[in-house]
C-alpha positions as a printed Julia matrix, in Angstrom:
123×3 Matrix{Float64}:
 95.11  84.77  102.65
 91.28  84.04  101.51
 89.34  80.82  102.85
 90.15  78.99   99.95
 93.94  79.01  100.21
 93.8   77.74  103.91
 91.64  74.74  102.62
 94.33  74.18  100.37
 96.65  74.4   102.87
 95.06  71.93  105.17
 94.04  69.31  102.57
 96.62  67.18  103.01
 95.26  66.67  106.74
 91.56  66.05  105.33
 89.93  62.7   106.39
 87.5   61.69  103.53
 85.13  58.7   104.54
 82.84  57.55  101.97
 79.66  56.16  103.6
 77.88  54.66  100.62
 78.06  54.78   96.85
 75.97  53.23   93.97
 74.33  54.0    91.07
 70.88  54.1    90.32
 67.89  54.95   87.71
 64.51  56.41   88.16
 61.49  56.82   85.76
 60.53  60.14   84.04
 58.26  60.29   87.39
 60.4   60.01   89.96
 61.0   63.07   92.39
 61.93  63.01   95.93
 62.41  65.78   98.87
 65.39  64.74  101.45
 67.95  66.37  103.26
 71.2   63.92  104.73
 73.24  64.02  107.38
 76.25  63.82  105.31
 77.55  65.52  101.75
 76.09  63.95   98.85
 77.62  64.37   95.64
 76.25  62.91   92.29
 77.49  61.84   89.22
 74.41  62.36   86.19
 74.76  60.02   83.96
 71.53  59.96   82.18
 68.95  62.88   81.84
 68.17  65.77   83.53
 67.86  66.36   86.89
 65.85  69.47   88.84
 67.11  70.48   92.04
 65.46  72.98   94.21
 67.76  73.91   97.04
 66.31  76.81   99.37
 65.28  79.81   96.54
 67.48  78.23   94.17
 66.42  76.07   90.44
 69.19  73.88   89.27
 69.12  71.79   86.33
 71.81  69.11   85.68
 72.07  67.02   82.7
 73.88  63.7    81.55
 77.54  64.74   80.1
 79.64  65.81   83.03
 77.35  67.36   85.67
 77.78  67.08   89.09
 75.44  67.79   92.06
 76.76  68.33   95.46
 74.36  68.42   98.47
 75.39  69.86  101.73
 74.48  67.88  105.24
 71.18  69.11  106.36
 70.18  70.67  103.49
 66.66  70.31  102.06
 66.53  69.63   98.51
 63.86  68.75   96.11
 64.43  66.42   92.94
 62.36  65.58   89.89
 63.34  64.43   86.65
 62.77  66.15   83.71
 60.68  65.04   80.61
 62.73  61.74   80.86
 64.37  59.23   83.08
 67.63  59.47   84.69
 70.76  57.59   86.41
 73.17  58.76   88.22
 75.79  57.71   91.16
 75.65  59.14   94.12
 78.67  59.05   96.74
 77.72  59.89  100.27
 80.99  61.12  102.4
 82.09  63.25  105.38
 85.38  65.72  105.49
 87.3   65.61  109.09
 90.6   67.71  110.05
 91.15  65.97  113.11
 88.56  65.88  115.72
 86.75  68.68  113.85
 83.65  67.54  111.56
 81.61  69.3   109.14
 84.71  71.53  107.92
 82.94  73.17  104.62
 79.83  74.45  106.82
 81.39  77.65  106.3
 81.12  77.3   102.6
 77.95  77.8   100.3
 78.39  74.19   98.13
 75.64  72.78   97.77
 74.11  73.09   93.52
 75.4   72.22   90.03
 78.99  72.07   89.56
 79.44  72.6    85.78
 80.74  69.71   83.63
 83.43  72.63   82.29
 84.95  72.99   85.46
 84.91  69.24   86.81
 85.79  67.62   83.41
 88.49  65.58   84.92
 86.58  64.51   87.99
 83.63  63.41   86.28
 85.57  61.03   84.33
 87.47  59.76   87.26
 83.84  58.1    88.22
């Protein structure tokens, strides 16, 4: 059994909390360097968007993709050539007393507007 199908085994035990969620623009201008304590996962709705997580380049772009940031992981943003919106959702995962249950996995970038075409409409 990999790690994935014991998440999927557990998920019906997950606790999702969702600390904050809006939506929000920012000029052609606009970059920022952060790092939260919780996940972070937005929603591009206008745009493109340049992440720099550790060694890695992302861009996402308006249509579909998502951006997930893991907790305390330093991230740089800038848009690109234009301005962008987006919504961001920050949340937390629990099983029980035990927090911060995907440290284990490598999440944090671009998830592809192929592979979360559902969920990105759900928003």
């Amino acid at each position: 059994m990999d790690s994935l199908d014991i998440f999927n085994e557990l998920s019906e035990l997950v606790t999702l909390r969702i600390n904050s969620c809006s939506e929000v623009e920012h000029p052609n201008s606009w970059m920022e360097r952060r790092q939260y304590k919780d996940y972070d996962l937005w929603c591009i709705q206008k745009g493109q968007i340049e992440i720099r997580i550790q060694e890695e380049v992302y861009v996402a772009s308006e249509g579909g993709d998502l951006i997930l940031f893991s907790p305390k992981i330093a991230y740089t943003a800038t848009t690109l050539r234009t301005s962008c919106k987006f919504i961001f959702t920050h949340f937390d995962l629990s099983l029980g007393n035990h927090l911060r249950i995907l440290d284990n996995f490598q999440l944090s970038g671009i998830l592809d507007s192929a592979i979360v075409k559902a969920e990105y409409h759900l928003f």
